[in-house]
C-alpha positions in Angstrom: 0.0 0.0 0.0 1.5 3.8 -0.8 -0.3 6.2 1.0 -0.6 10.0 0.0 -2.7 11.0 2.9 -1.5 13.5 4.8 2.6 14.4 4.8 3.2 13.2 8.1 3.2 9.6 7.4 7.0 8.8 7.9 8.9 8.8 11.0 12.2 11.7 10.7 14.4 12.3 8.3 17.9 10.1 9.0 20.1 13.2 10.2 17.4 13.6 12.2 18.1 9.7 14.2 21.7 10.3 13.4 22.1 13.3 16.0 19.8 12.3 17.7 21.7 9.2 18.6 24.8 10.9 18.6 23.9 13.0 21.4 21.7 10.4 23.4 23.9 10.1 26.1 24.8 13.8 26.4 23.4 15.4 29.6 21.8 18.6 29.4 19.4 20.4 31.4 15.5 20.1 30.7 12.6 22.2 29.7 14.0 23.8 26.7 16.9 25.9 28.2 19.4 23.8 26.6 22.3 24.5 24.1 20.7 22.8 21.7 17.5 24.6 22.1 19.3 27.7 22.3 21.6 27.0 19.1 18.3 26.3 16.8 16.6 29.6 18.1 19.9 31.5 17.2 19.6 29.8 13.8 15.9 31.4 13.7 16.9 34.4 14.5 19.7 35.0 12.1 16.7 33.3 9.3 14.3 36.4 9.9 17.1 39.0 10.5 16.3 39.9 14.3 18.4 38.7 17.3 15.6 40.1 19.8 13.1 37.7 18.2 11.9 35.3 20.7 12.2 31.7 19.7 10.2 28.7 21.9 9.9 25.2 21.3 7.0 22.8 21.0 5.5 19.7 20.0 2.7 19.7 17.8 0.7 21.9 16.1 -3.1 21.8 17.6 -1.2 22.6 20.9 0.8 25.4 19.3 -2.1 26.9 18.3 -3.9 26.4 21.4 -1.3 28.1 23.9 -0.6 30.9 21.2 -4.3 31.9 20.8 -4.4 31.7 24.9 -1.4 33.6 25.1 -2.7 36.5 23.1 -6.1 36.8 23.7 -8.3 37.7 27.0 -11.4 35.7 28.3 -14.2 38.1 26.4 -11.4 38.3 23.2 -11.9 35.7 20.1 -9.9 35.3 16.8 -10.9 35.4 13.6 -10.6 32.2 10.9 -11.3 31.3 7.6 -14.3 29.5 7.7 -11.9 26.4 6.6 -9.1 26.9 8.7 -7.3 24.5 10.7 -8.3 25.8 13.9 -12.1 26.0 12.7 -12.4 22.5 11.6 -9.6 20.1 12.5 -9.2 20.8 15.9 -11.6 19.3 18.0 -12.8 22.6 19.3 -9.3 23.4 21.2 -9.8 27.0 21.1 -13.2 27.6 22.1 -11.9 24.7 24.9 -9.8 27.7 26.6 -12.8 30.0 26.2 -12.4 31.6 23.2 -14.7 31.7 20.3 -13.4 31.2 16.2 -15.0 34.1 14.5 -15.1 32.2 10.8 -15.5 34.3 8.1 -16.7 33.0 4.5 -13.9 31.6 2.2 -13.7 30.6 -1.2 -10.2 29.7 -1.4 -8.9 29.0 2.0 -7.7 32.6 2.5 -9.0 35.6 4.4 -9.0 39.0 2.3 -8.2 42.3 4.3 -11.2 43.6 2.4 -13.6 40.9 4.1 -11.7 41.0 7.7 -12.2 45.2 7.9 -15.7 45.2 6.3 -16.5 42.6 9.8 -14.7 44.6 12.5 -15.5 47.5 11.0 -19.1 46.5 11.9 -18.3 45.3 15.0 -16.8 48.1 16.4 -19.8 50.4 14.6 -22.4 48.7 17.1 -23.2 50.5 20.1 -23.6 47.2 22.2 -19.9 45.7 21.3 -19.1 45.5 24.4 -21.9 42.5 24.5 -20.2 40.5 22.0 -16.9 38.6 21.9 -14.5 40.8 20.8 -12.2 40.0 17.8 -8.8 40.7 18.6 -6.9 38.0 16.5 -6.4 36.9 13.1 -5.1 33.6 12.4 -4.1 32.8 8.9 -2.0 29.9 7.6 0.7 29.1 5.2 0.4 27.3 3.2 -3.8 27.1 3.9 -5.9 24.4 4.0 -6.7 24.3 0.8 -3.0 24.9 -0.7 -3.6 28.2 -1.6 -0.9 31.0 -0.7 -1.2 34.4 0.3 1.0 36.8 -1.4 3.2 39.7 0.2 0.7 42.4 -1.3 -2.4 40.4 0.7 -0.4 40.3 3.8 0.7 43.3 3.8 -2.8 44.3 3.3 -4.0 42.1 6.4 -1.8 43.2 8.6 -2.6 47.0 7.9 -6.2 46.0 9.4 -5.0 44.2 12.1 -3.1 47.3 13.1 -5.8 49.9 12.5 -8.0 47.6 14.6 -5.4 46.5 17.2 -5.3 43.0 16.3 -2.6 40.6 16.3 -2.0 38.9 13.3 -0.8 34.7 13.8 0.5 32.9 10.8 0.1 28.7 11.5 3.3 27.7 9.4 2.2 23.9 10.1 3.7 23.4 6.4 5.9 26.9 6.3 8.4 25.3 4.3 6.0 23.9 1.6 4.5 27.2 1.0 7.7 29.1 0.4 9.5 26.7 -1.7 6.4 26.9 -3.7 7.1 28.0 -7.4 4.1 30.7 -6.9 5.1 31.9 -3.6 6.7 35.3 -3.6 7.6 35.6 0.5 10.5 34.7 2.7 10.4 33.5 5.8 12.1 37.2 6.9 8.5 38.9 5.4 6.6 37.0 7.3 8.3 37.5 10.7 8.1 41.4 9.9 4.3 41.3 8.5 3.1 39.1 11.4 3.2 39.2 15.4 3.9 36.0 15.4 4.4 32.7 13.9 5.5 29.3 13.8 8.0 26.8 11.8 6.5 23.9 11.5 8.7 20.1 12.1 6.4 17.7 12.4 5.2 17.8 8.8 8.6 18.5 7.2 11.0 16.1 8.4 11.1 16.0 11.9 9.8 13.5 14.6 7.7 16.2 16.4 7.7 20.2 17.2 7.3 23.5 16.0 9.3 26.9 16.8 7.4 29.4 17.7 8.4 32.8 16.5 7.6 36.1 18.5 7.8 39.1 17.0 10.3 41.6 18.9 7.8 44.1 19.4 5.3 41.7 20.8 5.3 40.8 25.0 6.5 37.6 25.3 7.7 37.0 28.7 4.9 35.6 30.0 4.6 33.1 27.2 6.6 29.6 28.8 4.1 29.5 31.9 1.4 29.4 29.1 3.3 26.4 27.7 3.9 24.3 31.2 0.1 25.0 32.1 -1.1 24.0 28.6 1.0 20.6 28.4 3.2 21.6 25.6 6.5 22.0 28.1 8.9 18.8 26.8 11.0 17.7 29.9 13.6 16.5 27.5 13.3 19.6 25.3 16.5 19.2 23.7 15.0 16.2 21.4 13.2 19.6 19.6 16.6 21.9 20.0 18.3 18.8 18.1 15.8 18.8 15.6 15.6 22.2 14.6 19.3 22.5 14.5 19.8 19.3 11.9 16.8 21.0 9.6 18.1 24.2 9.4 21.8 24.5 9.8 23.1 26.3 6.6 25.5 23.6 4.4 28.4 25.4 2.0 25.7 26.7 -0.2 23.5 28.7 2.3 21.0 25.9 2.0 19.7 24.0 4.4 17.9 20.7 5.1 14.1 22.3 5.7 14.1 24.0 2.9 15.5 20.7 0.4 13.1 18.6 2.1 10.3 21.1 1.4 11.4 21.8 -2.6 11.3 18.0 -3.0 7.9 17.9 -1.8 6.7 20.7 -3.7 8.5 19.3 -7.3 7.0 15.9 -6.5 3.5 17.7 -5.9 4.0 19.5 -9.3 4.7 16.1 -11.2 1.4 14.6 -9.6 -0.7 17.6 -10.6 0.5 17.6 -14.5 0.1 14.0 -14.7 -3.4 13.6 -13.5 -4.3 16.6 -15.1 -3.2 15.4 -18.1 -5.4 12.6 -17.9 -8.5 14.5 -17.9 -9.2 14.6 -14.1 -10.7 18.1 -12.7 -8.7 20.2 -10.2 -11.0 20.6 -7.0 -8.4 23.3 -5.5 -5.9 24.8 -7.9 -3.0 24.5 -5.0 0.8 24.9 -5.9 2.4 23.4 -2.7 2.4 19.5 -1.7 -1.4 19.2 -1.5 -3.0 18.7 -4.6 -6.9 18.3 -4.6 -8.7 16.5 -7.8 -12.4 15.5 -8.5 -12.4 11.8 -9.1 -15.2 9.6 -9.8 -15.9 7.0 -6.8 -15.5 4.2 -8.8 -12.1 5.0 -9.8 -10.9 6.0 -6.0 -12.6 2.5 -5.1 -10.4 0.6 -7.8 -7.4 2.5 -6.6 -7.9 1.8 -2.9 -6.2 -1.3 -3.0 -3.2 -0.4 -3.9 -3.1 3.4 -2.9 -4.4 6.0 0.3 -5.7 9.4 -0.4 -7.7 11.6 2.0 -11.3 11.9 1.0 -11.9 16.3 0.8 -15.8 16.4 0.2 -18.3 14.5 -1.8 -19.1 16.4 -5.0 -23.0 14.8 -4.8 -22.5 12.9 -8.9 -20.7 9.9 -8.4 -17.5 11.7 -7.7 -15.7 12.8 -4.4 -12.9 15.2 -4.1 -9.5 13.9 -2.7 -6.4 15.0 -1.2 -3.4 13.9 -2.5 -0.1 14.6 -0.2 4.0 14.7 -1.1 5.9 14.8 1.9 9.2 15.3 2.8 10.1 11.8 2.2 8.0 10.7 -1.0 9.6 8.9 -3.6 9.5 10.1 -7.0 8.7 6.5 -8.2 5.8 6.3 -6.2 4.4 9.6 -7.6 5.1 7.8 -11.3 3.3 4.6 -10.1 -0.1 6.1 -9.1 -0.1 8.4 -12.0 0.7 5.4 -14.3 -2.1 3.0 -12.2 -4.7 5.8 -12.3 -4.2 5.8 -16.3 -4.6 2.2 -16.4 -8.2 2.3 -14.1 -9.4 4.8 -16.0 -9.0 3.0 -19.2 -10.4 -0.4 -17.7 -13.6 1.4 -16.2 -14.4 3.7 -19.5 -13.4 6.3 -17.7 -12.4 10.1 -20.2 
């Protein structure tokens, strides 16, 4: 069976296991004040061009999310969200769990548009009885989205304009950071979006790593309340090192100013590329036009049944005529011969089943 479900399917990449053996017996103190810890947030740092950032470690994303949003906002405050966004629908309710509401605002491609974020507070703050109503004083966008889709520099700059006009932080999920700016279509680097956001993450556990994501505070933003957050949410590792070693294998800079996070995220992108052209090419309707490692197609069900037993896809939503949109995923670690394979097996299913 190859599966293409989701890209965090695989354990870590090998230099991953190989320092982390390496270094198994080295003692070090706990908690994320380590030298390994503090070596991968100097490596941050220097990455968006600001030793006064403020670099912490965690483990997953759902709980990055979680402890950020608490972090930020008060009990009355909420945040506002694509209407598909991760922390809208994939999350088992984990923010509105610490008592804040998801304000989701209508999407068509998995982005929110400064236009549609200032026309709603705008109107919030218009109404004489705001002070009744949860008060929107986040916006959480992600990148890449959902969807695939990819905000440009011109849309976040825009966004974050409203967000300071309406005092509103702005939080960027960068659950697959890497995959969005190794895109072919993106036009950001990871420096624009530590200066257009407050504050943002760098995603590991879908790019390589075992588990964890850096959290990125904006220098201008209060963070030094922000680690009793992470000890009373859960997310404070004992061992924390095991995430300093991580982020220092994925992105230490080799001879060419390259580093591993980055070629692990171009690979998944080019293999993501290859599977879009070739399915295209076979006739098969694009559900979400995305240029990052999630491709979304419109396949009839009788096809994604005579596939099943060889391949895994993630089913997206059922397009009510006999055909279902899917998710296809590259990861890190996908092989390019796998990618051939199911574009070569799909050819073959079609043709048996009649399918044009």
């Amino acid at each position: 069976m190859r599966m293409f479900n989701c890209d965090y399917l695989e354990g870590a990449h090998e230099k991953i296991l190989e320092r982390m053996a390496e270094t198994n017996y080295e003692q070090t103190v706990g908690y994320g004040e380590d030298g390994h810890c503090s070596a991968a947030a100097e490596l941050i740092k220097e990455m968006v061009g600001d030793k006064d950032a403020y670099v912490q470690f965690l483990v997953g994303g759902t709980q990055t999310n979680m402890t950020i949003l608490s972090y930020l906002l008060r009990p009355h405050e909420g945040v506002i969200s694509a209407d598909t966004g991760h922390i809208a629908v994939h999350e088992s309710g984990a923010i509105e769990a610490q008592g804040h509401k998801v304000i989701t605002l209508k999407s068509e491609d998995g982005k929110l548009s400064a236009k549609d974020i200032k026309a709603f507070v705008k109107t919030y703050w218009a109404d004489e009885t705001a002070d009744h109503m949860v008060k929107p004083r986040a916006v959480y966008i992600s990148y890449a989205t959902e969807t695939g889709s990819l905000y440009t520099k011109e849309e976040l700059r825009d966004i974050r304009k409203v967000c300071k006009k309406y005092d509103m932080y702005l939080f960027l999920d960068g659950a697959r950071l890497g995959y969005g700016l190794m895109s072919e279509k993106s036009d950001l680097t990871i420096r624009d979006i530590y200066e257009l956001t407050d504050v943002f993450y760098i995603g590991g556990t879908k790019q390589g790593a075992l588990f964890g994501e850096a959290v990125v505070f904006n220098s201008g933003i209060c963070h030094k309340e922000f680690r009793y957050y992470i000890k009373q949410k859960g997310g404070m590792l004992a061992k924390g090192r095991l995430l300093g070693i991580q982020f220092e294998t994925l992105l230490e800079k080799d001879v060419h100013g390259d580093c591993l996070y980055f070629r692990l995220a171009r690979h998944a992108d080019e293999l993501a590329m290859k599977l879009k052209k070739g399915i295209s090419e076979l006739g098969f309707e694009l559900y979400s036009d995305s240029y990052t490692n999630q491709q979304f197609f419109i396949l009839p069900d009788k096809l994604i049944k005579k596939l099943s037993r060889k391949y895994s896809f993630s089913t997206w939503a059922p397009m009510g005529d006999g055909r279902t949109a899917v998710r296809i995923c590259t990861s890190w670690a996908t092989k390019e011969e796998a990618v051939d394979a199911l574009i070569e097996d799909m050819a073959k299913a079609a043709s048996k089943l009649g399918i044009k």
